[in-house]
Each structure stands twice: as structure tokens, then as C-alpha cells.
TORBA-775474 format. One record per residue (C-alpha): residue number from 0; residue in one letter; x, y, z. Coordinates in steps of 0.1 Angstrom, whole numbers, plus 5000, padded with zeros to 4 digits. Each point is the difference from the previous one (the first is absolute). Layout:
// residues N
- num; residu; px; py; pz
- NUM; A; X; Y; Z
...
***
This chain:
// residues 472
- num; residu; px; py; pz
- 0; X; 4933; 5363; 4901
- 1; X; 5027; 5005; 4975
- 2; X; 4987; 4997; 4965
- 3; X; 5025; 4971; 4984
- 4; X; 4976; 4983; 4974
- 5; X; 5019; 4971; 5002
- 6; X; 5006; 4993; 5038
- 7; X; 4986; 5027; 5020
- 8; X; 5007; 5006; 5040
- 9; X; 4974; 5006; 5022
- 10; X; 5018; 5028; 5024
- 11; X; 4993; 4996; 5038
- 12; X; 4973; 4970; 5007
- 13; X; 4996; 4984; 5034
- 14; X; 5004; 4962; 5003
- 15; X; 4967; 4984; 5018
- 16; X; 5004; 4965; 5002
- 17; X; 5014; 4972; 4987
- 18; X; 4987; 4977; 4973
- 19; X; 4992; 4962; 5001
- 20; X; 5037; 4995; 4976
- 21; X; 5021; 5021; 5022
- 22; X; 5000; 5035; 4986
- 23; X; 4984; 5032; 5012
- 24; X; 4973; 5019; 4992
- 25; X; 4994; 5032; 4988
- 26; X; 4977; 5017; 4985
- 27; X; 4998; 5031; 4971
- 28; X; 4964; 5013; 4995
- 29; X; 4980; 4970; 5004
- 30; X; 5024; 4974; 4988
- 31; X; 5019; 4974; 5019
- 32; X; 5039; 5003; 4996
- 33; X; 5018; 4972; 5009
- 34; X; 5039; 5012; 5011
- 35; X; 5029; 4975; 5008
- 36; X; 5025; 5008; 5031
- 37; X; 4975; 5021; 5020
- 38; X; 4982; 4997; 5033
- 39; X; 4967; 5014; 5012
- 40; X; 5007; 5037; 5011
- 41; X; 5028; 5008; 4974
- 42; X; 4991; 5032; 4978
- 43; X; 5019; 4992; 4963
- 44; X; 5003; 5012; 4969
- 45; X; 4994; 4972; 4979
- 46; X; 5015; 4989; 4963
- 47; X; 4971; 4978; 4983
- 48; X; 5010; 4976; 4978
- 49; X; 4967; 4978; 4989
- 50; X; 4964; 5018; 4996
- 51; X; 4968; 4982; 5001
- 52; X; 4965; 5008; 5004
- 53; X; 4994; 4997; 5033
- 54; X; 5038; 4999; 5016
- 55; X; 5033; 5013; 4997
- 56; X; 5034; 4989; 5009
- 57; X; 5035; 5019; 5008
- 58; X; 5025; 5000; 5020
- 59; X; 5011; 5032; 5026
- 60; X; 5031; 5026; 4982
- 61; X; 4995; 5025; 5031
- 62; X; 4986; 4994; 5039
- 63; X; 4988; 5035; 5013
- 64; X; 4987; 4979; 5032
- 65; X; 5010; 4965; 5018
- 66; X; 4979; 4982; 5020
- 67; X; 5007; 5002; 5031
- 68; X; 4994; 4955; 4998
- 69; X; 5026; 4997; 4976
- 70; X; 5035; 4983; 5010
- 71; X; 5033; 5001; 4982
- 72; X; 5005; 4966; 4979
- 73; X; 5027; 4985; 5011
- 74; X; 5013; 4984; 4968
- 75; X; 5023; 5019; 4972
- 76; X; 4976; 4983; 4971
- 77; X; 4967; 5013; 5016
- 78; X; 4976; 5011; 4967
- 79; X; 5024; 4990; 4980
- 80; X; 4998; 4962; 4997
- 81; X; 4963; 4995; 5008
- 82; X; 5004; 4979; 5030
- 83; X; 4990; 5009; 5035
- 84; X; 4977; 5032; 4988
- 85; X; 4990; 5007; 5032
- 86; X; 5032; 5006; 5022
- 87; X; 4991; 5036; 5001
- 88; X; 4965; 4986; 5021
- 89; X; 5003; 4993; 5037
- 90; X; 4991; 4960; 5006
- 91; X; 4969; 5010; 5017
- 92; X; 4993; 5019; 4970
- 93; X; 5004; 4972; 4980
- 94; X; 4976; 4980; 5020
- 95; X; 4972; 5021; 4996
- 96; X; 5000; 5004; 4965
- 97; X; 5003; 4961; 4991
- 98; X; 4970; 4995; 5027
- 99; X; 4984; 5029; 4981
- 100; X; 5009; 4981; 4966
- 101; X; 4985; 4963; 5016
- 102; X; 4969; 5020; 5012
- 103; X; 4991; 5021; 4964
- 104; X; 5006; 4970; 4977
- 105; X; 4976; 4971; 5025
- 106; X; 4976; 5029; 5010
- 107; X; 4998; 5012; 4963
- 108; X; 5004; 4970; 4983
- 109; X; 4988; 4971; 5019
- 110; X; 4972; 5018; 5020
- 111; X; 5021; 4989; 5027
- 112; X; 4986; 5017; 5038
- 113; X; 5029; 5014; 5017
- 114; X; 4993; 4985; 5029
- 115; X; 5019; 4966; 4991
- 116; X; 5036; 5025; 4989
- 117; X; 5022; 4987; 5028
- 118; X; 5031; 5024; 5009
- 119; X; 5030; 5001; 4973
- 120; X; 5026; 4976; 5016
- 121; X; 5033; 5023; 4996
- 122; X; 5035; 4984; 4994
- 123; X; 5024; 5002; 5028
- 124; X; 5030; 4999; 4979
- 125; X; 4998; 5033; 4975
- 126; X; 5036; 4991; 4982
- 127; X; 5018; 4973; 4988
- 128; X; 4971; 4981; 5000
- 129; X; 5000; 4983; 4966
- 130; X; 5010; 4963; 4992
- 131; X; 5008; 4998; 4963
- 132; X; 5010; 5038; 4978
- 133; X; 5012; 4998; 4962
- 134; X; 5021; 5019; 4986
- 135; X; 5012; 5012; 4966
- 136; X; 5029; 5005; 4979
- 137; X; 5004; 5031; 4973
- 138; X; 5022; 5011; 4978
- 139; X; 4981; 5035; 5004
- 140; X; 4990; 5014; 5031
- 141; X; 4971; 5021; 5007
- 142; X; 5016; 5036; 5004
- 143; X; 4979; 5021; 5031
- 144; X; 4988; 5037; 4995
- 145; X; 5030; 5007; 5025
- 146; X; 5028; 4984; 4977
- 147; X; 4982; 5017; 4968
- 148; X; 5000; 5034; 5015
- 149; X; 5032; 4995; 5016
- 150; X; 5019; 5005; 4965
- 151; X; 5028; 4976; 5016
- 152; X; 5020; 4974; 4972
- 153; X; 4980; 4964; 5005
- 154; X; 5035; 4983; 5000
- 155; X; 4975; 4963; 5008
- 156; X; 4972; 4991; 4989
- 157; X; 4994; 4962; 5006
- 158; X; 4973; 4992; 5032
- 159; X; 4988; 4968; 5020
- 160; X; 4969; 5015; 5015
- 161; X; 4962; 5002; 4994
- 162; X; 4976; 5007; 4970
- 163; X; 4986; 5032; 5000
- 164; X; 4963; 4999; 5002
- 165; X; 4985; 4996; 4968
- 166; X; 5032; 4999; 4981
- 167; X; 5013; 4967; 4991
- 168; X; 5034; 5008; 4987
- 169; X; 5005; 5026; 5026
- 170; X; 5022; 4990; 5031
- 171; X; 5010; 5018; 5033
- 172; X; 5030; 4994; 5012
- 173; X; 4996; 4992; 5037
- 174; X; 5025; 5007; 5031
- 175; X; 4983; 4987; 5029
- 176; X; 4963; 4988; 5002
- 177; X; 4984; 4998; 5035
- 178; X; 4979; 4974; 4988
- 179; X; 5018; 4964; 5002
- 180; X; 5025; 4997; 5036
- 181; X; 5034; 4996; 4992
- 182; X; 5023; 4983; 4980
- 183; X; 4979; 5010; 4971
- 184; X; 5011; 5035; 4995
- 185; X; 5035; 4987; 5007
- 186; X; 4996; 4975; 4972
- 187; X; 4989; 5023; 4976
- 188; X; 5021; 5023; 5003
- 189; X; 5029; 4974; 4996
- 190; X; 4987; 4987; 4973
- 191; X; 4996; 5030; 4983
- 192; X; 5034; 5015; 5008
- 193; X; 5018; 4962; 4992
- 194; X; 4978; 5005; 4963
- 195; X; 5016; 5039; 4997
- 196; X; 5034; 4991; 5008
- 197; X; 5000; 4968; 4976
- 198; X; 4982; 5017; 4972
- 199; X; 4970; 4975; 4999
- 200; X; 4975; 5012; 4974
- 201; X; 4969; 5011; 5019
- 202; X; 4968; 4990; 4978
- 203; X; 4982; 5027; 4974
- 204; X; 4965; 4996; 5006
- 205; X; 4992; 5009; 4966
- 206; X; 5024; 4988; 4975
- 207; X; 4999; 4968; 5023
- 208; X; 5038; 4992; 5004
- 209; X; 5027; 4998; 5030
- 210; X; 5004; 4973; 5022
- 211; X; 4991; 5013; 5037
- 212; X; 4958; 5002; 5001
- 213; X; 4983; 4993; 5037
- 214; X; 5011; 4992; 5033
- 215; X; 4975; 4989; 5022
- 216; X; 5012; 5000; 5044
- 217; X; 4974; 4979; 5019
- 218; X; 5006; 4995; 5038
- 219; X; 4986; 4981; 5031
- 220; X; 4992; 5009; 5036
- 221; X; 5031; 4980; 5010
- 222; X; 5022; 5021; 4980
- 223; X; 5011; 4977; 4969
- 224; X; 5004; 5017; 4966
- 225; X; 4988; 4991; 4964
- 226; X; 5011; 5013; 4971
- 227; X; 4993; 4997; 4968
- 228; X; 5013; 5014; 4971
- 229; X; 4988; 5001; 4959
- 230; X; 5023; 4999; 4972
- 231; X; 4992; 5010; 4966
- 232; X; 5027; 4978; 4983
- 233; X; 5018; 4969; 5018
- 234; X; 5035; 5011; 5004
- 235; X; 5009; 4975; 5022
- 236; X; 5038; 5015; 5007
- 237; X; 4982; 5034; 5013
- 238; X; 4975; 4985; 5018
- 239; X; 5020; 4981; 5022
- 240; X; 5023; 5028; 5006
- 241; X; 4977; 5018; 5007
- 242; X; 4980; 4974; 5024
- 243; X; 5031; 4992; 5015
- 244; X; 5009; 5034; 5015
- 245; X; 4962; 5001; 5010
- 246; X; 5002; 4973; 5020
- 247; X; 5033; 5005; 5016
- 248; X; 4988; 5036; 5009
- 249; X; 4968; 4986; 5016
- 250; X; 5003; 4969; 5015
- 251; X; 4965; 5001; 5015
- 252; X; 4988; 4996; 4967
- 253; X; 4984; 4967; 5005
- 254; X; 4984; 4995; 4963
- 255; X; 5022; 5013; 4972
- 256; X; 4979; 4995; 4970
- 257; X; 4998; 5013; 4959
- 258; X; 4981; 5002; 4971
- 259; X; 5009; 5001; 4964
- 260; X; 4974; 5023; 4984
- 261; X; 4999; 5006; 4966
- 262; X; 4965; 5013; 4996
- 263; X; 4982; 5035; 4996
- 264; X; 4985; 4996; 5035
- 265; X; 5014; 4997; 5036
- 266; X; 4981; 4970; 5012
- 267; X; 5017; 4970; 5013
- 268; X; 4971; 4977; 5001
- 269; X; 5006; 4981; 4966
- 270; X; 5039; 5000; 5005
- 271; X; 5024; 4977; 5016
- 272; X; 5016; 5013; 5029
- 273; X; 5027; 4988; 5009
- 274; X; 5023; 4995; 5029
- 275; X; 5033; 5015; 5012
- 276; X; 5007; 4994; 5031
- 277; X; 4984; 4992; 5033
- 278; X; 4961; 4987; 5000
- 279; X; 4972; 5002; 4976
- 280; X; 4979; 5013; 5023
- 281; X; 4992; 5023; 5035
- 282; X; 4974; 4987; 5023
- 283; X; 4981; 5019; 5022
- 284; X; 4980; 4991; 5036
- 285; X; 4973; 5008; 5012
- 286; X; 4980; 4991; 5031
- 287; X; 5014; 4965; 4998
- 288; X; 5001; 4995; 4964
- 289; X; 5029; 5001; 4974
- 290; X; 4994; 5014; 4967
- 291; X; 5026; 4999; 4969
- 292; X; 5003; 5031; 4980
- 293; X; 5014; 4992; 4964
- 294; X; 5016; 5024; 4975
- 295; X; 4962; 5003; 4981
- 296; X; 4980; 4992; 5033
- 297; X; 4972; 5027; 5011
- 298; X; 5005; 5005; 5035
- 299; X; 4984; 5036; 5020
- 300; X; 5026; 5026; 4997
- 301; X; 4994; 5009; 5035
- 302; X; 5004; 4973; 5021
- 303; X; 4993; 5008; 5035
- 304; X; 4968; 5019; 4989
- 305; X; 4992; 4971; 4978
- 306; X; 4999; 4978; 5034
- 307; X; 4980; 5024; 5011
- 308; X; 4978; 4998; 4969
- 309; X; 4996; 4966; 5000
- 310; X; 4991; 4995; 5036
- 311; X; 4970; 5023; 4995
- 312; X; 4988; 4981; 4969
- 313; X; 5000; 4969; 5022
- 314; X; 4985; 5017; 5030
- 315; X; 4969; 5014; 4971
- 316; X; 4997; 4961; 4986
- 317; X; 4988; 4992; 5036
- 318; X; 5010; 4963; 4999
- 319; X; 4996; 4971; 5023
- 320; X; 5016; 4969; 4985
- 321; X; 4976; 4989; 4981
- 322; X; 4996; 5022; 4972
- 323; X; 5008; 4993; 4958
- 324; X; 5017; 5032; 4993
- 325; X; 5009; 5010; 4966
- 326; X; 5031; 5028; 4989
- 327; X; 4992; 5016; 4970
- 328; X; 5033; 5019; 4989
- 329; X; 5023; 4980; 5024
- 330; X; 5032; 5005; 4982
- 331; X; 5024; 4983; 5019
- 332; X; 4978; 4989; 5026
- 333; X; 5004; 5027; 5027
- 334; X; 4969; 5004; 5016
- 335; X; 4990; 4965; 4991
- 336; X; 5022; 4982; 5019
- 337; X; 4990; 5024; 5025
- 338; X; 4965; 4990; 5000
- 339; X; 5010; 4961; 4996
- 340; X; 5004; 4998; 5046
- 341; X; 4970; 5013; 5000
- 342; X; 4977; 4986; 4978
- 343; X; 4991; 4960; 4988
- 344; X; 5010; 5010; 4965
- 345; X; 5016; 5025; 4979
- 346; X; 5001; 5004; 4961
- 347; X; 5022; 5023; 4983
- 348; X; 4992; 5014; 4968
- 349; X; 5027; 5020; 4982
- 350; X; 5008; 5004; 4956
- 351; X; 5037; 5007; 5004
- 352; X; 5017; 4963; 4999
- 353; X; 5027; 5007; 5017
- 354; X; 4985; 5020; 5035
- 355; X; 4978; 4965; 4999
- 356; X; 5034; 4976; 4998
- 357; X; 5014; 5023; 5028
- 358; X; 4972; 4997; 5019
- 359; X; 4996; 4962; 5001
- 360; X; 5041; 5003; 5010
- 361; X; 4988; 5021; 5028
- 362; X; 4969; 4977; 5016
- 363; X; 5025; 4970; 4995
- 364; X; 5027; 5016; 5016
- 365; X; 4976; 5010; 5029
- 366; X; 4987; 4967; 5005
- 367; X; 4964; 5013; 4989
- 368; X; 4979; 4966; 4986
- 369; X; 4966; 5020; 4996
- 370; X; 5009; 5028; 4972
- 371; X; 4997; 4994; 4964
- 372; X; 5012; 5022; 4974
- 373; X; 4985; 5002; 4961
- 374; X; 5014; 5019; 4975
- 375; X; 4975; 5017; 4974
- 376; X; 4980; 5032; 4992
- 377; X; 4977; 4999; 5028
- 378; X; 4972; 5008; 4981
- 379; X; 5002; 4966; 4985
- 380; X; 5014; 4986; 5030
- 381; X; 4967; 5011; 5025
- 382; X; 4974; 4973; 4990
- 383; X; 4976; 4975; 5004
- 384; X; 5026; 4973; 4990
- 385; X; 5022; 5016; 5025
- 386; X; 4974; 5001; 5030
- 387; X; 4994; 4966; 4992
- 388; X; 5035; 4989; 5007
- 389; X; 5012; 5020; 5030
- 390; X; 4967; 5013; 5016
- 391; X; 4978; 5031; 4998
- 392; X; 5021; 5030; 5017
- 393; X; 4988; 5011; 5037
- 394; X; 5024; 5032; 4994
- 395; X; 5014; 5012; 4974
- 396; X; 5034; 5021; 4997
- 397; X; 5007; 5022; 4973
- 398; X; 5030; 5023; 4990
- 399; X; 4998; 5009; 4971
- 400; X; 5022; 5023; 4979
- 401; X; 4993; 5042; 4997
- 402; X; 4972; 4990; 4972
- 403; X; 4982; 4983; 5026
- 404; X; 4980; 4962; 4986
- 405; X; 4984; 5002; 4968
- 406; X; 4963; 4997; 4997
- 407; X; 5001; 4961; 4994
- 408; X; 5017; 4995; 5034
- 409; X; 4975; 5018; 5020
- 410; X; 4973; 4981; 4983
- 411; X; 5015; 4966; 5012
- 412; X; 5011; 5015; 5038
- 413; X; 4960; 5006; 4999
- 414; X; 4993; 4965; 4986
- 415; X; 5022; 4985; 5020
- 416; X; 4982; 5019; 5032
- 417; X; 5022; 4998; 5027
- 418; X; 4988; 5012; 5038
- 419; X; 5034; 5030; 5001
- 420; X; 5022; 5015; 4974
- 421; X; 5030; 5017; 5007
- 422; X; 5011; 5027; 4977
- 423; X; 5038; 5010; 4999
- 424; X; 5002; 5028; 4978
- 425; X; 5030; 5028; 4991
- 426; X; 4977; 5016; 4985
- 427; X; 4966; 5016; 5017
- 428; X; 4982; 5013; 4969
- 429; X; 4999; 4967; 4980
- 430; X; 4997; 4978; 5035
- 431; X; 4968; 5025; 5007
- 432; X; 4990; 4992; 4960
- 433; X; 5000; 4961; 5009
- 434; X; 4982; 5003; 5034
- 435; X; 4971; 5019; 4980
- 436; X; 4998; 4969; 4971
- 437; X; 5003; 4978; 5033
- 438; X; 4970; 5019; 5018
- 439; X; 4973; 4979; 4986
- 440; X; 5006; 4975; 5029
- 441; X; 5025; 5012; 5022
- 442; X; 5006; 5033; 5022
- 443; X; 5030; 5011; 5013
- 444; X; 5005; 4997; 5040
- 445; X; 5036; 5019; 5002
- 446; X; 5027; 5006; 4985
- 447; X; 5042; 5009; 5007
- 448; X; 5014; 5023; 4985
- 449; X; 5042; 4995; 5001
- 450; X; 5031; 5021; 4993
- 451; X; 5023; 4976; 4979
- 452; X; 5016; 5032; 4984
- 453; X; 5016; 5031; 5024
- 454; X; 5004; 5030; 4981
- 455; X; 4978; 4988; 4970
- 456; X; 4958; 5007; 4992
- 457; X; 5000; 4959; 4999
- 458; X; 4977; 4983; 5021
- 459; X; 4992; 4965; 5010
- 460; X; 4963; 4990; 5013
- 461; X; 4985; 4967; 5012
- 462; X; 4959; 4999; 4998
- 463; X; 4979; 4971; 5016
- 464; X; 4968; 4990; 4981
- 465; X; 4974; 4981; 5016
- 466; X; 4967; 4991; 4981
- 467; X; 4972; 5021; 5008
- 468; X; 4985; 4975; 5025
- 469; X; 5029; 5003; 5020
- 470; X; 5013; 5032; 5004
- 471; X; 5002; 5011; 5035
***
């Protein structure tokens, strides 16, 4: 171990496994070390960078060994822009370690019995996978330890790329992302070299001026583009220029849309966005049923796994027609109006207004009479007064967000005793947290696990809960 009091290395340890937020594991004289961009059999030597009492974390400055598991990432930005972490880890790999991460956090957590841990359902598409990527502008690029060292004259500096992890006014300038099929690198990378050539001021994330901030590419299986750009300042002779030659460039741009966003924060919910050229929206089908996807909608950024998602979560609910099902988290009314064939009656529950107004487009659009939508925090929404109204719930979905449901909304799920809950989670450890406040009365009879994310530590699992006089 070299002695640096500030940021030691730990010289030669062997990677041994991978932890539950994607990084490996070490370990120096007792202590867990936590080390980005490795895989299980590397030998390192290892900069640290954060101390604790218990763990460390680096990241590797020298490989004396590789795996013999690890592949070559295929993307120029790999551990630099803090996407797709784990390109240097066959799929397989990648498999195992998010059924690993399902099985610690319900077996640990939730006292949940192995037993019911279903197979990981893997993606077959690894690239180009994603729906909807956003992407920002910079006056300042982030600068790589290769263009430091290099010593060469930074001649440009501007970027339309990604954050850097942790860094809010960092941004990587990105080439080509394998994430989102084509045109969307083409369109970046347009628009970026249109901004360049016309001198447009890229924004300065901390002195909060320019005029070029976000751009946000969503697409649909049938291969129509959205785009959607943010302005700091509405300089309507520049923006249409500069729409112009965007749309002109890219005729399968089917929704050409823009924001004026004078704000200290990215987010497009509270603005008006407004439209270019084209249509408001993309829709998207599935199974039979039409769904629009506006500029603010929440729609799965992985849509044919979604499907897949969804179908499962339907298959768990077990319905025969004649159930009252209610959606807790039903944003824009995905997996409701996926239920609503299925079932007698379906009640979606969701606190963003606009994912519930898009959602009542979507069951009116699709013909779909028994699906009602309220808008509300659900843990005022899920009561007696409601009960009263639409019926008690025979199922009950729930997708909630990373945080998993707050205290007061497992309390009413268990008041409101329903025979089956299905659990959609993205993330295992506070899903297992729930199912052990849920435990009281009801037992888990299996769950899903599912790969939304190629290349990522994310996971997506889907529990049934029976009560305890049913479980089979």
C-alpha cells in the first residue's frame, strides 16, 4: 500500500464479486473496498478516494491481472460518462449478478424463501434499446485523463452530451451512444455541429446564461422521432433557424417541439411546451392498444421489455373478469389499461396531473369504459371514502417509484385487504423493505425478476402477494 495520507492505493487486490450498485469488491485487511470499472478476477491497484469505517471506495490506476470474464466495451465513453457500467461484463454475467442482487435484498430484507425467485428474464435486444435520452448543452466540456495528459491545444470546448456522475455542471461531450437506434445520434450531432458553425451560445451551468440548455430525442417502435429542445431565452429568429434546418435534415421527425426555460432547473413539467412542427405527440401500441406519449408523459424507456413487463404483472394479478383492481402509481395508465380486458374494474391512482390526463386520453382513445383515473397523493387517495365509491380492491397493482410506498400507503393496501398484490419494483432492496411491513398478512408466492437495463446494475422485479390463507 503506498502511504499517500490523503488518497492512498491499495497495490495488487483481487476483485471477488460484484456489489448490489454495480461496482466490485475488494477487500484490504478485513475491509470491504468497493472499486468502479472492474470485474470479478481482475488483480488492481486501486486509488481510494472516500474512507469509512467499515468500507472503502477507489477506482483501478494499474491492472496486473484481467479476468479472463471480462469483454472490451464497445463504446468510446465507457467509464467516462457513467452510463452502461457494465459493458466490460459478459450478458450472462450481468444476469447473474442482478438475480444475485433480487435474491440478497428479498432473502435479507423481506425474509423472503428463495424458492419463490423465478429466473431473471434477460433482454433480447442489448443496444439501442432505449425510447426517450436527454441530452445537454455546455459551454465547458468535461476534459478526459487522455486529453489532460495529452498536452494537445483544446482549440473547442463547447459539448451536447451527458452529465458526469455526480457533477452537475460537468458535461461529456458524446460522439455516438449505443443506447437510443438511429436518427438520434444523427440528430445530435447536427445539431451540435449546426450550433458550432452558427456560433450559438451553449449554456453555462453555473453563471446560468446562453441560450442552447437540453434536448430531449424520444422515439417509437414504428420509427417516428420526437424532439424536443430547451431554450434559456426566447430568441425567436434563432430558434426557428435553427428548427428549420432540423426539420429539413430529418424529415422523420414526426413531433418537433420547444421549451423556453428560464429557470435554475431542467424540468419541463411546469413549462409550456410548445409546438414547431408536426404533432404534439408519438403514440405507441401494444398488444392491441394505442398509447400517446407527450413531451412530459412517463412512458417505460424500454419498450419491448416493458411489454414484456407488463404481461407478467397481468399473468401474477390472476384475473378472471370479475375482479375490482386498483393501480397504485399508474402514471399514464400503462399497466392499467392492461388489466382493464381482464378484469370488471380498474382504478388508477397516480399524483402527477398530467400522466393522469394522458391516461384518461389513452382509455378513451382505446375504447376502454371500465378504467377510472384519480389524480392525488395516494396516501390520501386509498380510503374508506374511496372503497366506498368504486369497491374494495380484489388485486392490487403497485409501481411505485425507487423509494418504494411510504408507510401510510402500506397501512391502507393492508386495510383495504385485497386477495393478491402485485409489486412492480426497480428497485429490490426497498420492494423487499415493503413486502416485510406487508408480511403481517400476506406472503410472497413468486416473484420476476426483469432486465429493463443491458449493460447497467439496474433491475426490474415483479412480486405476487397472496394473504397468508392463500398462499399456495
Amino acid at each position: 500500500m503506498s502511504r499517500s495520507k490523503s488518497q492512498p492505493i491499495l497495490e495488487k487486490l483481487v476483485i471477488t464479486d460484484i456489489a448490489a450498485e454495480g461496482k466490485a469488491i475488494a477487500r484490504f485487511e478485513g475491509m470491504v473496498v468497493f472499486v468502479s470499472r472492474c470485474v470479478p478476477g481482475d488483480m488492481v491497484d486501486v486509488q481510494i478516494v472516500r474512507r469509512r469505517k467499515r468500507f472503502m471506495e477507489g477506482f483501478p490506476v494499474r491492472f496486473h491481472t484481467l479476468s479472463p470474464a471480462r469483454e472490451e466495451p464497445f463504446c468510446s465513453h465507457f467509464g467516462t460518462c457513467g452510463g452502461c457500467k457494465w459493458q466490460h461484463l459478459p450478458y450472462k454475467d450481468q444476469l447473474r449478478f442482478k438475480q444475485q442482487q433480487v435474491a440478497d435484498a428479498l432473502e435479507r430484507i423481506g425474509k423472503v424463501e428463495a424458492s419463490t425467485i423465478l429466473p431473471i428474464l434477460g433482454s433480447e435486444q442489448l443496444k439501442y434499446y432505449r425510447n426517450k435520452l436527454e441530452f445537454t448543452f455546455s459551454h465547458s466540456r468535461w476534459l478526459t485523463q487522455d486529453e489532460i495528459q495529452s498536452g494537445d491545444p483544446l482549440t473547442e470546448r463547447r459539448a451536447l452530451g451527458f452529465h458526469i456522475p455526480g457533477k452537475f455542471d460537468k458535461v461529456l461531450d458524446i460522439d455516438t451512444c449505443y443506447l437510443q437506434p438511429e436518427p438520434s445520434n444523427e440528430i445530435r450531432n447536427f445539431v451540435r455541429h449546426y450550433a458550432l458553425e452558427n456560433d450559438l451560445p451553449f449554456f453555462n451551468l453555473v453563471r446560468q446564461e446562453g441560450l442552447l440548455r437540453n434536448l430531449i430525442i424520444r422515439n417509437n417502435l414504428a420509427g417516428e422521432v420526437m424532439a424536443v429542445f430547451s431554450f434559456f431565452r426566447d430568441d425567436s429568429p434563432v430558434i426557428e433557424r435553427l428548427l428549420s434546418a432540423v426539420a429539413e435534415r430529418f424529415p422523420q421527425i414526426a413531433s418537433l417541439l420547444y421549451v423556453i426555460n428560464p429557470k435554475a432547473n431542467d424540468t419541463l413539467n411546469d413549462l409550456e411546451v410548445r409546438l414547431f412542427r408536426g404533432k404534439d405527440h408519438l403514440t405507441e401500441n401494444m398488444e392491441g392498444l394505442t398509447f400517446s406519449i407527450s413531451p412530459k408523459s412517463f412512458f417505460q424507456t424500454n419498450t419491448r421489455q416493458a411489454y414484456n413487463l407488463y404481461c407478467i404483472a397481468r399473468d401474477f394479478a390472476g384475473l378472471t373478469g370479475n375482479e375490482t383492481v386498483y393501480d397504485l402509481y399508474s402514471g399514464t395508465g400503462t399497466i392499467t389499461l392492461f388489466m382493464a380486458h381482464n378484469c370488471r374494474k380498474v382504478v388508477g391512482l397516480e399524483n402527477v396531473g398530467d400522466a393522469v390526463t394522458d391516461a384518461r386520453k389513452n382509455a378513451g382513445q382505446n375504447d376502454i369504459s371500465n378504467a377510472v383515473f384519480l389524480t392525488g397523493d395516494i396516501r390520501e387517495l386509498l380510503n374508506d371514502e374511496l372503497l366506498k365509491q368504486h369497491g374494495r380492491p380484489d388485486v392490487i397493482i403497485t409501481d411505485p417509484p425507487r423509494t418504494g410506498m411510504h408507510a401510510d400507503v402500506i397501512k391502507a393496501i393492508l386495510a383495504a385487504a385485497p386477495e393478491r398484490i402485485v409489486y412492480v419494483s426497480c428497485n429490490p432492496a426497498t420492494q423487499a423493505r415493503d413486502i416485510q411491513l406487508l408480511s403481517e398478512h400476506y406472503r410472497v408466492i413468486k416473484t420476476q425478476p426483469v432486465d429493463m437495463f443491458p449493460y447497467t446494475h439496474h433491475v426490474e422485479n415483479v412480486a405476487l402477494l397472496g394473504t397468508l390463507h392463500r398462499v399456495e
